[in-house]
Every structure is written in structure tokens, then in C-alpha cells.
C-alpha positions in Angstrom: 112.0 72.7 91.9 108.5 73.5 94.0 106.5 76.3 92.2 105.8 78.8 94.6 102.0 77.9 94.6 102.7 74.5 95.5 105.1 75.3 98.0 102.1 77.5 99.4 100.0 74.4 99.1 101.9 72.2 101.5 102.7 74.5 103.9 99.0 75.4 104.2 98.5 71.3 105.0 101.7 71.1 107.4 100.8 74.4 109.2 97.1 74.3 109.2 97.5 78.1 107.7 95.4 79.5 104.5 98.1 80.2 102.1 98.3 84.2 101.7 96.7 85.8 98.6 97.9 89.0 96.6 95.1 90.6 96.9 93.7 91.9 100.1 90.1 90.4 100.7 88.9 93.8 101.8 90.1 95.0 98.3 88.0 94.1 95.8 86.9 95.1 92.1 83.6 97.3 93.4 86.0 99.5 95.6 89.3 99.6 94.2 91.8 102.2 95.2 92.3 105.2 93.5 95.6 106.5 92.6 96.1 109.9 90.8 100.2 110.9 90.6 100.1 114.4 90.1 104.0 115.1 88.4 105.1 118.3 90.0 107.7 121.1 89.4 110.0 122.4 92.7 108.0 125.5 92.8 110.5 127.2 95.1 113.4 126.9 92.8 115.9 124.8 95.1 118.4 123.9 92.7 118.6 120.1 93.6 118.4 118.9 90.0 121.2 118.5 87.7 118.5 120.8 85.6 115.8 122.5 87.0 112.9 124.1 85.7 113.1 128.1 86.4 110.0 129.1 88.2 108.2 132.3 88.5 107.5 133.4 92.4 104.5 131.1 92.7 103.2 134.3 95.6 102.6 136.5 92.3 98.9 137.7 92.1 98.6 135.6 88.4 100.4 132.4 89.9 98.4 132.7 92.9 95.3 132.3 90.6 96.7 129.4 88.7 97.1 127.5 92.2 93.7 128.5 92.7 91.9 126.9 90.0 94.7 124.1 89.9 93.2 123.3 93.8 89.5 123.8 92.1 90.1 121.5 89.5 91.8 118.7 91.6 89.4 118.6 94.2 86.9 117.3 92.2 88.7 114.1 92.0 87.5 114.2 96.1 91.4 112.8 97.8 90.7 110.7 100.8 94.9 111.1 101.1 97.1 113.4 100.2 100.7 112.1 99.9 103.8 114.9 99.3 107.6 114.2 98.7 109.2 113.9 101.9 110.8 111.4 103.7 109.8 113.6 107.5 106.6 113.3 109.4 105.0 116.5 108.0 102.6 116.7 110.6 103.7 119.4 112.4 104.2 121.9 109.4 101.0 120.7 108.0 99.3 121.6 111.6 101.0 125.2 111.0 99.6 125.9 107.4 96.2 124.8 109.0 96.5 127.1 111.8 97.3 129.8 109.2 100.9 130.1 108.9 103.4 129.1 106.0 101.7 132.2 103.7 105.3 132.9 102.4 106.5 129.5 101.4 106.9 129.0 98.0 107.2 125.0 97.8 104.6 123.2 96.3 104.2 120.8 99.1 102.4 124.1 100.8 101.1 125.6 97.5 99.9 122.7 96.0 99.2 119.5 98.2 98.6 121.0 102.0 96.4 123.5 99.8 94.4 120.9 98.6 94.3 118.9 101.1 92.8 121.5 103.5 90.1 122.7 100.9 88.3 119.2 100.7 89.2 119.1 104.8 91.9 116.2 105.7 93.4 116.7 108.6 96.9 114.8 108.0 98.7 114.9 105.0 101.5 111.5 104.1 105.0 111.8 103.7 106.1 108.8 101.6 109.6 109.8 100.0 112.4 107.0 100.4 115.7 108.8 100.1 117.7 107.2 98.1 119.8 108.7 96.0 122.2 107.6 93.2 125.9 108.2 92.9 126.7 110.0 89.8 130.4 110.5 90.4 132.1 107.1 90.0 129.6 107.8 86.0 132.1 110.9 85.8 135.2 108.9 86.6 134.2 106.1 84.1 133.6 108.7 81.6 136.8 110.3 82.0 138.9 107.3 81.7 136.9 105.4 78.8 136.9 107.8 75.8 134.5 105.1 74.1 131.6 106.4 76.3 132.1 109.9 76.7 130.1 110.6 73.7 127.4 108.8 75.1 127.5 110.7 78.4 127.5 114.1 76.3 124.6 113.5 74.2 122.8 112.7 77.1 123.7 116.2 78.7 122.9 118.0 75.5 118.9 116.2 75.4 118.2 117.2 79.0 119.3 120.7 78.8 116.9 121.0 75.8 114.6 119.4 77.7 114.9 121.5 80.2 115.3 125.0 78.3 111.6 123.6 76.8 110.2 123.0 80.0 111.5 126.7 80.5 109.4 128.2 77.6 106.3 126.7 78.7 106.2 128.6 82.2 107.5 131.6 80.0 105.2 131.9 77.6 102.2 129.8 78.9 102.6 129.5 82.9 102.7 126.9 85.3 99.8 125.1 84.7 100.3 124.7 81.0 103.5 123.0 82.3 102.1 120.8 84.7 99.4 119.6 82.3 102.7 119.2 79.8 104.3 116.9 82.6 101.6 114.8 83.2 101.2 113.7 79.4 101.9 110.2 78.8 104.2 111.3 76.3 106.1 113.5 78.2 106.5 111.1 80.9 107.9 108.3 79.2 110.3 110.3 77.6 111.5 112.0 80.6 112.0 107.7 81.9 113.7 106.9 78.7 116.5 109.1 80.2 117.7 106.9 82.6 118.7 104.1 79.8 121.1 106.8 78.4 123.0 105.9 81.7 123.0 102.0 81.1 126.6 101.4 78.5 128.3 103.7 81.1 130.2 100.8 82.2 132.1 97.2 81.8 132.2 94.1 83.4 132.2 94.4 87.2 132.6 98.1 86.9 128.7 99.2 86.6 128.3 102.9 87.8 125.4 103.9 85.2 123.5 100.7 85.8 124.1 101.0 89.4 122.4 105.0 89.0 119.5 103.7 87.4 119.1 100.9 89.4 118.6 102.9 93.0 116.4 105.3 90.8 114.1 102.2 90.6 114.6 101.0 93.7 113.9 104.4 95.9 111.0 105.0 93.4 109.9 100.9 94.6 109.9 102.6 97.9 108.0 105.4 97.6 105.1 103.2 95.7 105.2 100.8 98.4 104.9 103.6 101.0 101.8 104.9 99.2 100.2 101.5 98.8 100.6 100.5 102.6 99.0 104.3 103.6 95.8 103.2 101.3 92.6 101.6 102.1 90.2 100.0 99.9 87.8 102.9 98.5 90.8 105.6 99.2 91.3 108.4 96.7 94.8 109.3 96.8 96.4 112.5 95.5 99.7 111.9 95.0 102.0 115.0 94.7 106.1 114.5 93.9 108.6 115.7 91.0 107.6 114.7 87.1 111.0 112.6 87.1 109.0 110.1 89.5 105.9 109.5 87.8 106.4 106.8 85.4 107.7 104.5 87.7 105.2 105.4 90.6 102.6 104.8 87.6 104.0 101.6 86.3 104.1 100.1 90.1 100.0 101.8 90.7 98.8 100.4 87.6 100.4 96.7 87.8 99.2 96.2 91.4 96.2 94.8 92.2 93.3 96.6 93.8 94.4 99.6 92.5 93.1 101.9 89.7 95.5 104.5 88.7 93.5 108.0 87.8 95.0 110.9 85.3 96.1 113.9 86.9 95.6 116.0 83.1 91.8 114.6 83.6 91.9 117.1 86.6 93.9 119.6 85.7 92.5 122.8 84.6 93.7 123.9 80.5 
């Protein structure tokens, strides 16, 4: 078997062609690129979650505030890019919220990232969503026709709506930012990931519907990373803004990558 660097190495002398490098040469250790996933909540409540976090109307006059100083605080990390959670050019209904429009949407693609990108003055914001999503019914099927795993399948029901009704006390009692900062703890994050294993006995031999869930979770999430990395330069600051579920993978791919330094979004985030 030829090892992959000398297979590089001969086709370099055949060819005449430098053998390609990981890194970009542009890319180096005094200008790395800056990568700050900012897990997010669906501020306008659109029910596209199994579970999903019940959120205040963001318009309110106290909420409005929070965004305020959530924008204050996360411009100081200075975002060369902005990147939101949508597979769509957004360019057009970014071009409307800078013209002054979009008062009344509540999502936090407007609230949140178009917000902050127009208060440090970028004039394009990135969509860089992959939408790919898993197939939890053939999971139901297998459930119902294996008894053996529908305890597994339950328990896992039973943690995410107390994970959820949690999540739901937080904005309660202590508002939106105190659950952001909550999402965005390493903690938080990698148990929110350690969900998807709860998927993984949920089948048998050829028959693999929780492993096939969990595997298009990685891949679209492969996707969206790669999407973010192409978009970036060397010496970019990019604010990336998508749902909490996301961020463990997106920061697993950042941080492994070279030329690329993933920042905390809680380091920027107001208390």
C-alpha cells in the first residue's frame, strides 16, 4: 500500500506539480481565522423541533433591551462575517432590514445576526445551512416492532423534555440572555451532543435507522462547517449564528482545522 504522502510524492515527480498542502499558504499562525459559533434559540417560536424552547415576543420593550446589549457585547469581538442558518441567498431580505424594514420579525436571524452585522457595518450577511435532515420515522417503526429498545427510545424522550422544560425556566425566570450564555457553556453543549448516541442501539444488523439519524446529523453539520470555512479568509472574524443543537459539532470541525482559532461566544456575551 502507498501512504498518501508518498503517493503525493511521486505524482509531484511524474506531473511536475507541488503536491498540495492542508494548510493554505495565505493562512498562517500570525493571522489565523477567527471563529466564534454563537448557539442560538428560534426566537420566533416556529415549532420545527421535536422540543422547542418557548420564547417571550423578543419585540417586548425588556427583550428589546437584552438584544441590545447582546449586539453591544458581541460587537466587540469586531465580525468581518456574519454567517446565519439558512440554506437561501439572504441577500435580498438582508438589503430590506438595511433599508429599514423587517421591524416586526421576530426571528433571530433579523434580531440577532442582521442586527449585528449592520451595527459594526457589513454589507452582506452568509447563509451557510446544508439541509439535510434525518428520518426519524423508520426509528418509530423499529421501536414499535422491537420491544427490547423501546425503553431506550423512552428514556431518551423523558431527558429532552426535562431538558427542554429547564431551558424553559431559564427564559422564565432569568430571560433570554441568561439562556443563551446557558447554551453556549461547554457543559451544556456537550450534553445537548451526547443526545444523539441515545439514538445509536436503535437498530440491528442491516436495519440501522438510529445510526442512520445520527449519521446525516453529522454529515449536514460537515456541511455547514465546510460552508463557513470556504466563506473565510485569513484574518476573518466570523460570527457564526445557528441553533444550540449545532454547535458542538460546528466547534469540533472549527477547532480541529487548521488556520483556524475557534473564539467563545459566553467571552462575549453580556451576564
Amino acid at each position: 500500500m502507498i501512504r498518501i504522502a508518498g503517493a503525493a510524492t511521486i505524482l509531484a515527480a511524474v506531473t511536475g506539480i507541488a503536491p498540495l498542502m492542508w494548510t493554505d499558504t495565505a493562512r498562517t499562525a500570525d493571522a489565523p481565522t477567527e471563529i466564534m459559533i454563537v448557539g442560538m434559540i428560534h426566537m420566533a417560536n416556529p415549532g420545527t423541533s421535536v422540543f422547542n424552547v418557548q420564547v417571550p415576543d423578543v419585540l417586548q420593550p425588556q427583550h428589546q433591551a437584552e438584544i441590545a446589549r447582546m449586539t453591544e457585547g458581541l460587537a466587540r469581538f469586531k465580525p468581518t462575517q456574519v454567517h446565519v442558518e439558512s440554506e437561501d441567498d439572504v441577500a435580498a431580505y438582508y438589503a430590506r432590514y438595511l433599508a429599514g424594514e423587517l421591524q416586526s420579525d421576530r426571528n433571530e436571524k433579523v434580531q440577532v445576526a442582521f442586527r449585528l452585522a449592520k451595527h459594526v457595518g457589513l454589507a452582506t450577511v452568509h447563509a451557510s445551512d446544508a439541509w439535510i435532515l434525518g428520518d426519524y420515522g423508520p426509528i418509530q417503526v423499529f421501536v414499535a416492532a422491537h420491544d427490547s429498545k423501546e425503553a431506550v427510545w423512552d428514556a431518551m424522550i423523558v431527558k429532552a423534555k426535562e431538558t427542554n422544560e429547564a431551558q424553559n425556566e431559564v427564559v422564565r425566570t432569568r430571560g433570554i440572555l441568561a439562556l443563551l450564555r446557558h447554551l453556549n457553556r461547554s457543559d451544556t453543549m456537550l450534553d445537548d451532543h451526547v443526545m444523539q448516541r441515545w439514538l445509536l442501539p436503535i437498530g440491528e444488523g442491516k436495519e440501522q435507522p438510529g445510526p442512520d439519524v445520527v449519521a446525516t446529523w453529522y454529515r449536514r453539520n460537515i456541511f455547514i462547517c465546510a460552508k463557513i470555512i470556504q466563506a473565510a479568509k485569513p484574518g476573518d472574524r466570523v460570527a457564526v449564528f445557528f441553533g444550540a443543537a449545532h454547535s458542538y459539532l460546528l466547534r469540533q470541525c472549527i477547532s480541529e482545522t487548521p488556520g483556524f482559532k475557534l473564539i467563545e461566544a459566553n467571552d462575549y456575551l453580556p451576564e
